[in-house]
C-alpha positions, 0 to 999 in steps of 0.5 A: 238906533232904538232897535225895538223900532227897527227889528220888526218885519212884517208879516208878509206871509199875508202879502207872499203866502197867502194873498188872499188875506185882508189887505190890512197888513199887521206888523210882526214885530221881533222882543228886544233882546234880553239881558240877564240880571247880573249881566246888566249889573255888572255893565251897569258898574261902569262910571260916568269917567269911563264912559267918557274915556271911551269917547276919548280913545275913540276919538283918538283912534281916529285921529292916529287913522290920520297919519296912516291916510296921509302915509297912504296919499304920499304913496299914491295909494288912492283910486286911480281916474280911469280904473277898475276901482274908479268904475266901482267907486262910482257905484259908491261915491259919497257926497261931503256930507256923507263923509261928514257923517261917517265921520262922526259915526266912526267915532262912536262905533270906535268907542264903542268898541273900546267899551266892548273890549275893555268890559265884555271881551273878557267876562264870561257869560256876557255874549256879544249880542249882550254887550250891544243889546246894552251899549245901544241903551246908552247915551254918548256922554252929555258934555263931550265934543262927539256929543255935540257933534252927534246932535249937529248931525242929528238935528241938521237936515238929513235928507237921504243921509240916514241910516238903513234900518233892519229887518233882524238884528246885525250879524257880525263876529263881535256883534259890532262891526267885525266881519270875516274875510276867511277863505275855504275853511272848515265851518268858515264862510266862503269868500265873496268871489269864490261863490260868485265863481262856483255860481256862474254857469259858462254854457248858460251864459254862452246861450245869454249871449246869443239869445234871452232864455224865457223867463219863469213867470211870463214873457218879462221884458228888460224893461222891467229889470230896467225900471228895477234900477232906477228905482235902486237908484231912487231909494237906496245908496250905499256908499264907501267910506273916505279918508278924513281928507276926501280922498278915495281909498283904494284896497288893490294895487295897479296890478289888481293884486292884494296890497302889502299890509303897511298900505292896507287902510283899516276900512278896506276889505278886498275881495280875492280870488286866487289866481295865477303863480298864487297871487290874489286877485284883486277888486276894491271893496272899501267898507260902507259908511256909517249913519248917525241912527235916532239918537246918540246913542253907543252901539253896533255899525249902522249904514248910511243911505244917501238916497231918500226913502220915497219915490221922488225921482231924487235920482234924477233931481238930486235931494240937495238944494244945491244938487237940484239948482245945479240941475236946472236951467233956471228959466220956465222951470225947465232942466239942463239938457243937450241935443238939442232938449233931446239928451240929458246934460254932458258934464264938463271940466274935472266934473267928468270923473264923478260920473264916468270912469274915464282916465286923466286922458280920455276925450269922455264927451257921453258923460251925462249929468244927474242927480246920482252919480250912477246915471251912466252906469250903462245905456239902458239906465242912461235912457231912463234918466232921459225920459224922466227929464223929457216928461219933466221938461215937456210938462214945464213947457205944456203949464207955460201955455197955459200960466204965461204969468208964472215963475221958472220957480212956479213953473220948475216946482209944479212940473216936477209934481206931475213928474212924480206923480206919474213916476210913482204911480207908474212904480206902484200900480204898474212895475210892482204887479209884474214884480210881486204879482197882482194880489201882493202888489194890491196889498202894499197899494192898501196900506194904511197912511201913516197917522199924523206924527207918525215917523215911519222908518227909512229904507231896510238894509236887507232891501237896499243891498240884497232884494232890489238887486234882482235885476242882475240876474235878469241883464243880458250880455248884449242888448240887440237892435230890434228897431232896424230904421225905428220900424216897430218890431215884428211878432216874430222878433218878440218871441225870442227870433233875434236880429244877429245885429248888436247896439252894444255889450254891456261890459264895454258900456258900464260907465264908460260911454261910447256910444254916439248918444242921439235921439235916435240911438235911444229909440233904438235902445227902448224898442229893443228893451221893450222886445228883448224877452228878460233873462230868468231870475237865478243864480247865474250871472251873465259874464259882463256882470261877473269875473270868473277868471284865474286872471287880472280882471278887466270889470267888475263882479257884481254878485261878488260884491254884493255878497261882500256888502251884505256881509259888512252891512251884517245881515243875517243869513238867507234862512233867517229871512226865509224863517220869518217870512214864512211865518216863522217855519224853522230851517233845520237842514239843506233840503228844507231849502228844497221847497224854495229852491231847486234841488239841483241848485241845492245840491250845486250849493252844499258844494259852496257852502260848508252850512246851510246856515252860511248861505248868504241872504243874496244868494239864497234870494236869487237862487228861490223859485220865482212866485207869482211874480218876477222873484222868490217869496223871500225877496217878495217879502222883503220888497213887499215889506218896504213898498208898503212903508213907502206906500204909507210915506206917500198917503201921508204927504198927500196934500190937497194943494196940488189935487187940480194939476195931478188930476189934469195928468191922472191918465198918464200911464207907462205906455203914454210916458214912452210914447210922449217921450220917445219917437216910438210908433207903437208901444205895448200896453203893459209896457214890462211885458213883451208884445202879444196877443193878450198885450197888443200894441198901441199907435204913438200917434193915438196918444195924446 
């Protein structure tokens, strides 16, 4: 990956700082590193046989990792169907092709590494970020099988497998892969779960649990943190890398304790806390898989994202041929569904467990099906996928009226268009403004399209794993049921004085469906989401998203893990993104975090970090003031930055082929789609803000 492409961000102090500024948005694009001359002479010494000896212990490497997985297999050290780390690995699971590829890329770092051990560990003067800054320049060796491997990989189809681009260069501890896992020690990092820790405020999110506390920036509801992840679920998935067999690979035992080191996977890096009797608690983290980046080249880890790079609802149709067949009934363009058109399709046989975490025993008969295996990651995100696939299906239905001589192929291809069309525009024009706020969120729609042969980059890792993740913070421990008999809910109820009834708790819910699904269940859910005020944007975790506990732990910790996972995909620390986004002002202590963040959560993290210059990008992101909009300037930046990329993608796909049908749609908007798709009575305007004065309700039965 040629990083003189990928280390450029815009300069988005024009979208977040000062909005007023032309919509025109140039790029700030970051100098390649420089090698000096005698560096670059002495690396330059290394002979063509080298080189391929290189390949060749990597290669090798990979082969003996072989052995120690089928020790592993033997010793039934692999994810259990069922268990915390099955509800992780879901999260994360890759398809074949991914594993394919990570394969091949794990090859190549190896080599690599061989190189930087054997060349630029021992010679003085040549610093980490040399030897990669060098190794990245140069070519896997023409005749070699990785060579052959590689260009397979490269010049294949890769939609939704390529690799996350960045924003700065990698931050690792060999300027490779490496990454630290210490605990608190002097001038080391924290680990993951121990900042989780010291972040959850327990009265705070008491006070979540019975009541959603205002937001900064207006009356936000959960639908926009909804619509946060599925629009996650659309452009961005990270996913763990397997053994070379398929199988899982697990890095905590039953008992959710560290494993013993003969049956530690050299990819695992568990996340630990210490707990009773001083044993480490224990939650699975197995390291990201890696991309085949734009050319074969030597160099540091880059992550594979298999998810596509535009807004093409790929969540719910999948990216694969074979993913979308598998979603279609194959008669008058429509897509599998059950209740009667009304739920999505339920999974059977074996299928079940690539979709819920349900034991070998369960009767798990709510397991729905999509084209991303974290449709069922909880209701709100199940209902979601559930309008998408009535619009589509209403649609297929609407073009059969009116083209009785058209195929399920004509039909299924053009209701799709429309779906998306609505979908992107409701993202662009509608989501984003609540997001980054009315002047940032024009800007990115400004975008220039993209000039013809212009290969515009794919999703940033620094979005993908940090700034989409916002919505967390937003999530409530409990979704109450604000539609008693699908009444429309009162003015009273909107300003936050809550029915004691409950639908459910979240953490019971997160894949593991137990809910009755029906059509009317999921009314009562989107009435609720469309007045339940959202929670404030910060630091602060409900505690079904996050464990902070000295016991075993009985779910997942969210920010934990996605501390870990910036770490491993090495991005930068929180100021180096708050330096460029802010046109390069320099950080030089704590409280020039102070006009970002507030003083008090400065103060609450000098007690959690041993530097300003450790604080992770997730956590510095989550901790800013919200501006103008629904985040901080540093995740308005980051957002900003890709949804102009996308926007770019978008212009140049426009095709004149289909002007006529999406003109026939054009008046679709957020409140139309509910309504259209749901048995709702009335729906709010802005369909992310609550109901109000300046955002009145509309009557279903007007909209056509």
């Amino acid at each position: 990956m040629e990083p003189s492409v990928y280390l450029c961000l815009f300069a988005l102090v024009i979208l977040v700082v000062e909005p007023s500024h032309s919509a025109n948005i140039p790029e700030l694009s970051q100098p390649r590193p420089t090698i000096s001359n005698d560096v670059r002479e002495y690396l330059n010494k290394i002979t063509p046989s080298e080189w391929m000896d290189f390949v060749t212990a990597g290669t090798d490497a990979i082969n003996r990792q072989k052995r120690l997985e089928e020790n592993l297999v033997n010793a039934q050290i692999t994810v259990d169907n069922g268990s915390l780390s099955h509800t992780q690995l879901l999260d994360t699971l890759p398809s074949e092709k991914a594993q394919l590829d990570s394969y091949i890329a794990m090859k190549i770092l190896k080599a690599s590494l061989f190189m930087y051990n054997s060349k630029c560990v021992s010679q003085p003067g040549i610093s980490d970020d040399d030897c990669r800054t060098f190794l990245e320049t140069k070519p896997i060796p023409q005749g070699s099988t990785l060579r052959a491997e590689c260009e397979r990989i490269l010049h294949g189809p890769r939609s939704g497998h390529h690799a996350f681009r960045r924003l700065l260069p990698p931050h690792y501890k060999n300027g490779l892969h490496e990454i630290s896992f210490q605990m608190f020690e002097v001038n080391k990092q924290p680990a993951a779960w121990p900042i989780s820790m010291a972040l959850y405020d327990q009265d705070d999110s008491a006070v979540r649990t019975r009541t959603s506390q205002p937001d900064e920036s207006g009356n936000l509801n959960l639908v926009l943190a909804q619509f946060a992840q599925f629009v996650e679920h659309d452009l961005s998935k990270t996913v763990a890398q397997s053994m070379n067999n398929g199988a899982s690979i697990e890095c905590c035992n039953r008992d959710q304790n560290k494993l013993l080191p003969r049956h530690h996977h050299p990819m695992c890096a568990p996340i630990l806390s210490k707990g009773r009797n001083d044993f480490h608690n224990c939650l699975n983290y197995v390291r990201s898989a890696l991309a085949i980046g734009e050319n074969c080249n030597f160099g540091a880890a880059e992550q594979l994202n298999q998810a596509t790079g535009i807004l093409d609802l790929s969540q719910l149709y999948g990216f694969t041929d074979s993913v979308e067949r598998k979603m279609r009934t194959l008669r008058n363009g429509a897509l599998k569904s059950s209740g009667n058109g009304k739920l999505l399709s339920v999974t059977s046989g074996d299928e079940g467990h690539t979709f819920c975490a349900w034991g070998s025993g369960a009767n798990g008969t709510n397991c729905f099906v999509a084209g991303d295996s974290r449709v069922n990651s909880n209701p709100l995100s199940i209902l979601v996928y559930t309008i998408f696939m009535r619009n589509h299906n209403r649609i297929a239905a609407e073009l059969l009226a009116r083209n009785k001589g058209w195929s399920d192929e004509q039909l299924f291809q053009a209701a799709k268009v429309v779906n998306v069309d609505i979908y992107r525009r409701l993202i662009m024009k509608e989501w984003l403004t609540q997001v980054l706020g009315e002047a940032s969120a024009a800007n990115v729609l400004a975008a220039s399209p993209a000039t013809d042969g212009q290969q515009l980059p794919e999703v940033s890792n620094e979005f993908g794993v940090a700034a989409i993740r916002f919505y967390f913070s937003m999530l409530p421990n409990v979704l109450h049921n604000l539609a008693p008999d699908n009444e429309v809910v009162s003015h009273t109820a909107s300003n936050n004085i809550l029915p004691l009834t409950k639908l459910f708790e979240l953490k019971n819910e997160i894949y593991k469906p137990r809910l009755q699904y029906t059509s009317k269940k999921l009314n009562e859910i989107l009435q609720s989401l469309l007045h339940e005020r959202a929670m404030k944007m910060d630091s602060s975790y409900v505690d079904a998203l996050v464990w902070h506990e000295p016991t075993k732990p009985a779910h997942a910790d969210v920010l934990a893990f996605d501390i870990q996972r910036g770490r491993d995909h090495g991005l930068q620390p929180y100021y180096k993104y708050l330096e460029i986004c802010n046109r390069n002002k320099k950080i030089t202590s704590w409280s020039d975090f102070e006009d970002f963040i507030p003083k008090e959560l400065v103060d609450k993290l000098k007690t959690i970090y041993n530097s300003w210059t450790h604080v992770d990008l997730i956590v510095g992101g989550i901790s800013e003031h919200t501006f103008n909009g629904t985040v901080g300037p540093t995740f308005s930046c980051i957002l900003a930055e890709q949804f102009s990329k996308i926007q770019q993608r978008h212009k140049q796909q426009q095709s004149p082929e289909h002007t006529a049908l999406l003109e026939a749609y054009s008046s679709v908007n957020g409140t139309q789609l509910l309504c259209l798709n749901s048995n709702l009575m009335a729906v709010p305007e802005n369909i992310f803000r609550l109901q109000s004065d300046s955002n009145r309700l509309v009557n279903c039965n007007d909209v056509e």
